[in-house]
PASEBA-1860 file (N, C-alpha, C; in nm, 3 decimals):
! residues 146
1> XXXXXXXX> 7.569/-5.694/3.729/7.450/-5.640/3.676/7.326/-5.694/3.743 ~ 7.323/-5.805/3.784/7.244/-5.870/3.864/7.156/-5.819/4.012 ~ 7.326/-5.780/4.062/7.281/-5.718/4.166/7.236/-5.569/4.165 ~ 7.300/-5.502/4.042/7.199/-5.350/3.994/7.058/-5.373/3.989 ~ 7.001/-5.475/3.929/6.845/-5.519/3.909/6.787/-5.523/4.065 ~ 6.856/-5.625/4.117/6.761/-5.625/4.240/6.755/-5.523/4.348 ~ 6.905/-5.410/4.350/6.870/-5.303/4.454/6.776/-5.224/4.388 ~ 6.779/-5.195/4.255/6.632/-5.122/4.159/6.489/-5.151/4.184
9> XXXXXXXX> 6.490/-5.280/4.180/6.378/-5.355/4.163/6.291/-5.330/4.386 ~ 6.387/-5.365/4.432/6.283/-5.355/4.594/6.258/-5.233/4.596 ~ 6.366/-5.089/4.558/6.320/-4.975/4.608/6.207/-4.907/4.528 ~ 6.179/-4.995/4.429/6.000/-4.954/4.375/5.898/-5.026/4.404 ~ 5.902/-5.109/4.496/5.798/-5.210/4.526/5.725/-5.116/4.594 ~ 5.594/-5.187/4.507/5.401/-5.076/4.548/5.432/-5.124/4.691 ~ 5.347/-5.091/4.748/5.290/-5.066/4.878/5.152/-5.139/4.868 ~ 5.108/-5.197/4.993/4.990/-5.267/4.988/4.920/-5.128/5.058
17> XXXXXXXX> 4.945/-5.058/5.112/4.808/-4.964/5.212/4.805/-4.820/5.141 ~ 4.710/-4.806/5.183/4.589/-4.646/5.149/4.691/-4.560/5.231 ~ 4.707/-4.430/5.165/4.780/-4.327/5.207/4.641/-4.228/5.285 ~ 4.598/-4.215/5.394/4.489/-4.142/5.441/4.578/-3.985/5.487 ~ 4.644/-3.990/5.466/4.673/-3.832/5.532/4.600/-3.703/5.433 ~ 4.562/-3.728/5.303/4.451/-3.648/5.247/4.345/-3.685/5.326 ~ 4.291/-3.757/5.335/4.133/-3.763/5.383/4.104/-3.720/5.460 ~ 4.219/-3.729/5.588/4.195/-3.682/5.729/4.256/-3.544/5.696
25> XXXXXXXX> 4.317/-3.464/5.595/4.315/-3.334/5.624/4.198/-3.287/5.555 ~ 4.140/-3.307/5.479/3.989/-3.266/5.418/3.912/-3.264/5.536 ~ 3.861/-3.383/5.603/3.761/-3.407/5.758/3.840/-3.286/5.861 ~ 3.980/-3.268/5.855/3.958/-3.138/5.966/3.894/-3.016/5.915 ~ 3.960/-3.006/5.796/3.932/-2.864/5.733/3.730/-2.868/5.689 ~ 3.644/-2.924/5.699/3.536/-2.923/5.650/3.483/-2.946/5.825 ~ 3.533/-2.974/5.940/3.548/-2.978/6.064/3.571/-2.855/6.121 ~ 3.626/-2.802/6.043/3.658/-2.630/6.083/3.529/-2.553/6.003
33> XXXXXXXX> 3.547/-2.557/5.904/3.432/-2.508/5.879/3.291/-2.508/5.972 ~ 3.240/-2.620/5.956/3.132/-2.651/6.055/3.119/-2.622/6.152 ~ 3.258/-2.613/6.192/3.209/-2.528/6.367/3.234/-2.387/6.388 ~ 3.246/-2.282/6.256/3.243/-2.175/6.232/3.120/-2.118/6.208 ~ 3.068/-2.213/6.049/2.971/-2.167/6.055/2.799/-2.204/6.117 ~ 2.854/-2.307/6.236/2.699/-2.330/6.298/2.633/-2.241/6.379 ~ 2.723/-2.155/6.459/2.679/-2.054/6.531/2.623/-1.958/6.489 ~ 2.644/-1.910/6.323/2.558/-1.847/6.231/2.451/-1.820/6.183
41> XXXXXXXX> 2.379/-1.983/6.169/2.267/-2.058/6.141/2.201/-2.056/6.254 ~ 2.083/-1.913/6.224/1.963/-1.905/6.296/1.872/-2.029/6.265 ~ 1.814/-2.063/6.399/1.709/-2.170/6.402/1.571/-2.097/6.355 ~ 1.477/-2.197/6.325/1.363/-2.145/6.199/1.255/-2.115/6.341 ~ 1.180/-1.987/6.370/1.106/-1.955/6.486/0.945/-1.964/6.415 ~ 0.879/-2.032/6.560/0.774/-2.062/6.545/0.713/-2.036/6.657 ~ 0.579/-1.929/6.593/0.514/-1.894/6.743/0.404/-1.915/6.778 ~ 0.412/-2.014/6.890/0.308/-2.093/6.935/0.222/-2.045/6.999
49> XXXXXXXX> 0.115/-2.031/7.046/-0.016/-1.958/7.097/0.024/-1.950/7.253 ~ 0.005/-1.821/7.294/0.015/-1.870/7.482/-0.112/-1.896/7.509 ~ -0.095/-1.949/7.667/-0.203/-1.986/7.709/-0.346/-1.863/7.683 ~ -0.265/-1.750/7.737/-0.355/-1.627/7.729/-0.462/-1.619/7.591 ~ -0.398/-1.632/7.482/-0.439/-1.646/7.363/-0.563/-1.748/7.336 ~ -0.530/-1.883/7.440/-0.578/-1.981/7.341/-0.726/-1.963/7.436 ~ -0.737/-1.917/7.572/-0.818/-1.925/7.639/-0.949/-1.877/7.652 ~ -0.965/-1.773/7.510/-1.054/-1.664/7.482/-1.098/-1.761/7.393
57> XXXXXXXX> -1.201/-1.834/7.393/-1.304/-1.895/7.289/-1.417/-1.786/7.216 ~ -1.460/-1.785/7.110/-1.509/-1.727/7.033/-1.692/-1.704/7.044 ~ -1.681/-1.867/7.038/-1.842/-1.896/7.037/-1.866/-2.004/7.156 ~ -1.976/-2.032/7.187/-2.017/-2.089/7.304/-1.969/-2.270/7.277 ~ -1.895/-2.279/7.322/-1.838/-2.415/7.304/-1.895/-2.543/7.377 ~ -1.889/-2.671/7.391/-1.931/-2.817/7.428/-1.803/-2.854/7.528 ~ -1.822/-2.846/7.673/-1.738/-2.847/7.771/-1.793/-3.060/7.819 ~ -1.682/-3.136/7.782/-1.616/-3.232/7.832/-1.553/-3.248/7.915
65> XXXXXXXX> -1.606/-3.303/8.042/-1.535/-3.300/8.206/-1.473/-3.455/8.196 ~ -1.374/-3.467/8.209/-1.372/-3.635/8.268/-1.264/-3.638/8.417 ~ -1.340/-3.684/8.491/-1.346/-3.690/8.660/-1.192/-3.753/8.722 ~ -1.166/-3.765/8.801/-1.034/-3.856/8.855/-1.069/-3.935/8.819 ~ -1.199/-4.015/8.911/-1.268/-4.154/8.867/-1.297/-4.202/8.747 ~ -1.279/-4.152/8.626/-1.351/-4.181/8.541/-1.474/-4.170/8.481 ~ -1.539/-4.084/8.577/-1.681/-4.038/8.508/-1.689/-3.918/8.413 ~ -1.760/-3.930/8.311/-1.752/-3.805/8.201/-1.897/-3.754/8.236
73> XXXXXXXX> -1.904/-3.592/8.213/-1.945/-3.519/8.189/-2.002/-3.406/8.074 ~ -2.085/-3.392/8.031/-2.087/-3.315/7.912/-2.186/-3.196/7.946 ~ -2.182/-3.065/7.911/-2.253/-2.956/7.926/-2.189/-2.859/7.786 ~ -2.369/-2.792/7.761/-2.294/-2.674/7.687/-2.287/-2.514/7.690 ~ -2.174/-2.491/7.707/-2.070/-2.347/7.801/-2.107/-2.250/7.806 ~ -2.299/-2.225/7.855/-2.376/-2.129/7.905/-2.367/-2.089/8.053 ~ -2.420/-2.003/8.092/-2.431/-1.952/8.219/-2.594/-2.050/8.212 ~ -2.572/-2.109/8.378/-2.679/-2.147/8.429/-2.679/-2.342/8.383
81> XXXXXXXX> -2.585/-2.353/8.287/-2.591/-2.502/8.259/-2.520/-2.582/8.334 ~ -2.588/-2.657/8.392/-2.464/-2.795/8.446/-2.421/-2.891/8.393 ~ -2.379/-2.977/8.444/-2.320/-3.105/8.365/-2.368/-3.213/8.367 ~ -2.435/-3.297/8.258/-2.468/-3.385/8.310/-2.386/-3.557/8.276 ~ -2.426/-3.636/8.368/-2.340/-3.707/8.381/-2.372/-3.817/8.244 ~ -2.266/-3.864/8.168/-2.296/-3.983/8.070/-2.236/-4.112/8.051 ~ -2.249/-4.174/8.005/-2.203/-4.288/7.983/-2.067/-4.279/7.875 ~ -1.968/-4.327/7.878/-1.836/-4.285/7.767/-1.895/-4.377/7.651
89> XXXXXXXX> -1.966/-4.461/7.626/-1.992/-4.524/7.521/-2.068/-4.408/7.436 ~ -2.221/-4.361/7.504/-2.274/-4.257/7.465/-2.176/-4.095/7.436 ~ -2.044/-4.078/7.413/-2.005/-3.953/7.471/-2.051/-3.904/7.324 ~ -2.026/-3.972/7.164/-2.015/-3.926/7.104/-2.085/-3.894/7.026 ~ -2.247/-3.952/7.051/-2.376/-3.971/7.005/-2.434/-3.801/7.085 ~ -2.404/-3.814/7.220/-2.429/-3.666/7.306/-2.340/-3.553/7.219 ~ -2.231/-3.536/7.198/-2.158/-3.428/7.130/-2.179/-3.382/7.013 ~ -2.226/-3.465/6.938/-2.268/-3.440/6.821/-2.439/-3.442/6.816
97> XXXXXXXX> -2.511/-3.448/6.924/-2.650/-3.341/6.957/-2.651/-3.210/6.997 ~ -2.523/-3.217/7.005/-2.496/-3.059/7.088/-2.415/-2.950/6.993 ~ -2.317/-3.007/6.898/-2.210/-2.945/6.837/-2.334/-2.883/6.703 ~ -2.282/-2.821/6.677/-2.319/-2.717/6.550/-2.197/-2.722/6.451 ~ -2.203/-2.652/6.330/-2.100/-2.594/6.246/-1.972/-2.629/6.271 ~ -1.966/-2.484/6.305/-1.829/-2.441/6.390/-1.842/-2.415/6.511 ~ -1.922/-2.538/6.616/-1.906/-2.529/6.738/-1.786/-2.558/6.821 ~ -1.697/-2.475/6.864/-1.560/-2.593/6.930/-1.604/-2.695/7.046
105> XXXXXXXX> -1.510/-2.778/7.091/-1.561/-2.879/7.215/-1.431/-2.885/7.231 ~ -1.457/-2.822/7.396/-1.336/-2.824/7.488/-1.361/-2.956/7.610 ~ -1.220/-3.037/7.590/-1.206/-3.117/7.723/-1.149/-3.047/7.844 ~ -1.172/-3.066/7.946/-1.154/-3.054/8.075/-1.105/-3.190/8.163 ~ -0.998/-3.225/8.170/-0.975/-3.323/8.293/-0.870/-3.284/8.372 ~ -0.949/-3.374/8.464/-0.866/-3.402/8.589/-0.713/-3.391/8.571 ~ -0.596/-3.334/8.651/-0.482/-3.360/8.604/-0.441/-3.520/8.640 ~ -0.544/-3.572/8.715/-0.464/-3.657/8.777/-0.510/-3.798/8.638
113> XXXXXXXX> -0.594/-3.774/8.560/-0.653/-3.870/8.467/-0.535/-3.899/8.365 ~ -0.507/-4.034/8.324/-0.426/-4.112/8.252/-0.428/-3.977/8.098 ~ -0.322/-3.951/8.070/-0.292/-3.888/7.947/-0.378/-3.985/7.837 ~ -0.361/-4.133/7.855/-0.390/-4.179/7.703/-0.540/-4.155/7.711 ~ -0.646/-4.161/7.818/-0.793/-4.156/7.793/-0.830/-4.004/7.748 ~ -0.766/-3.873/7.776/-0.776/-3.797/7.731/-0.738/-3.772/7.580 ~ -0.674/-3.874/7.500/-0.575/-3.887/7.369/-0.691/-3.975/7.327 ~ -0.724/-4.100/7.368/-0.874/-4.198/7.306/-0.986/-4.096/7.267
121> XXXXXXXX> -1.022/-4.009/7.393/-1.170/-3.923/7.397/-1.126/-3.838/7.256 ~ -0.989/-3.772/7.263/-0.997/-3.650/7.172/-0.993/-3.762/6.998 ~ -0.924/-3.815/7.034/-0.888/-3.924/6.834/-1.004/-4.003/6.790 ~ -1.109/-4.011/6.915/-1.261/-4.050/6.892/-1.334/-3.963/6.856 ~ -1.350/-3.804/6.888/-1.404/-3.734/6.831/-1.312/-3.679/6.653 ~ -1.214/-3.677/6.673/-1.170/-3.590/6.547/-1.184/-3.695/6.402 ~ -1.176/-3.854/6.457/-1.183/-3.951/6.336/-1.375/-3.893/6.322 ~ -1.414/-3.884/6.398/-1.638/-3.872/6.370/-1.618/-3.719/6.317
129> XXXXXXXX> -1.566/-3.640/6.269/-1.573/-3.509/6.173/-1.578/-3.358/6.238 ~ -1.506/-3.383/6.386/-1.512/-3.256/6.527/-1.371/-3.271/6.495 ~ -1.334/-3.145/6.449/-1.203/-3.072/6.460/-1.174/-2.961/6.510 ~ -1.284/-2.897/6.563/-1.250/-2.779/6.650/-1.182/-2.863/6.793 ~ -1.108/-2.913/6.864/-1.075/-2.946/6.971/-0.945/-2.909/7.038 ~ -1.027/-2.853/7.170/-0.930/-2.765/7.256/-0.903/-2.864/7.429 ~ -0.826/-2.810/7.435/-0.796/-2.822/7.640/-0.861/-2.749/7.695 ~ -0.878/-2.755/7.810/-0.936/-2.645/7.919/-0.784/-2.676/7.987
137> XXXXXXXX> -0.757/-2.521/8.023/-0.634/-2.557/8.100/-0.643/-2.438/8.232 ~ -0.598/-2.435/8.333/-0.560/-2.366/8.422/-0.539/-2.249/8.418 ~ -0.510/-2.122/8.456/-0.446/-2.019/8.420/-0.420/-2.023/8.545 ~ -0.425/-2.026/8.668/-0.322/-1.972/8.787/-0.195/-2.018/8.812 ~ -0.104/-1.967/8.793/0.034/-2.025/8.809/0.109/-2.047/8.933 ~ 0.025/-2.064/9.069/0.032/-2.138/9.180/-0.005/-2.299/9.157 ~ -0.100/-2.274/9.070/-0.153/-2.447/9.079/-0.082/-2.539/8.958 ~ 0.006/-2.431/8.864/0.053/-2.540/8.743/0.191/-2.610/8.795
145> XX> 0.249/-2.548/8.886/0.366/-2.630/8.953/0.331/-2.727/9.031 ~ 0.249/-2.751/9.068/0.236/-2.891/9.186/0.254/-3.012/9.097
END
């Protein structure tokens, strides 16, 4: 009788480990899914202004030149006006003698000028209460590839 107990007794001994063959058939099957239905799922469209669009200004705007060198410029976007040359400390004391209402103020630089001084000039005007602010950009598409 002894030995009835103990062949009984090992062939029910628990198991120490995790049975994963559910888990990993759930992860294929929700794996299948997903790659059924992603090709489905239109992306959300957003339509951004072309250049053409953005280039037609409304009202006579405050044109900001800043040079290869670093020299700024300010004029406002009449026939017959030039530019005159300023000091960048002064830029924002000049723009706001010039800006109106809803005047916009477009920058103009150099391509060859550091991205961040064009990012300083524009986050210096929009923190002082100028939120109309645009680019001047190119339109010939010989010169936007170089």
């Amino acid at each position: 009788m002894s030995s009835r107990r103990n062949s009984h007794r090992r062939g029910r001994r628990m198991k120490n480990e995790m049975n994963v063959v559910p888990y990993i058939d759930v992860m294929l099957v929700l794996l299948v899914i997903f790659m059924v239905t992603a090709p489905m799922i239109t992306p959300g469209l957003i339509n951004l202004p072309s250049v053409g669009q953005a280039a037609t200004v409304p009202s006579t705007p405050v044109e900001i030149e800043l040079a290869e060198n670093g020299d700024i410029s300010i004029r406002l976007r009449e026939a017959g006006k030039t530019f005159q040359k300023i000091e960048k400390d002064n830029l924002l004391s000049e723009v706001q003698a010039l800006v109106q209402a809803d005047t916009p103020v477009i920058i103009a630089a150099d391509g060859k000028v550091p991205y961040e001084d064009v990012v300083k000039i524009m986050d210096t005007l929009r923190s002082n209460g100028l939120t109309r602010l645009g680019l001047l950009v190119n339109q010939n598409s010989e010169n936007s590839s170089n």
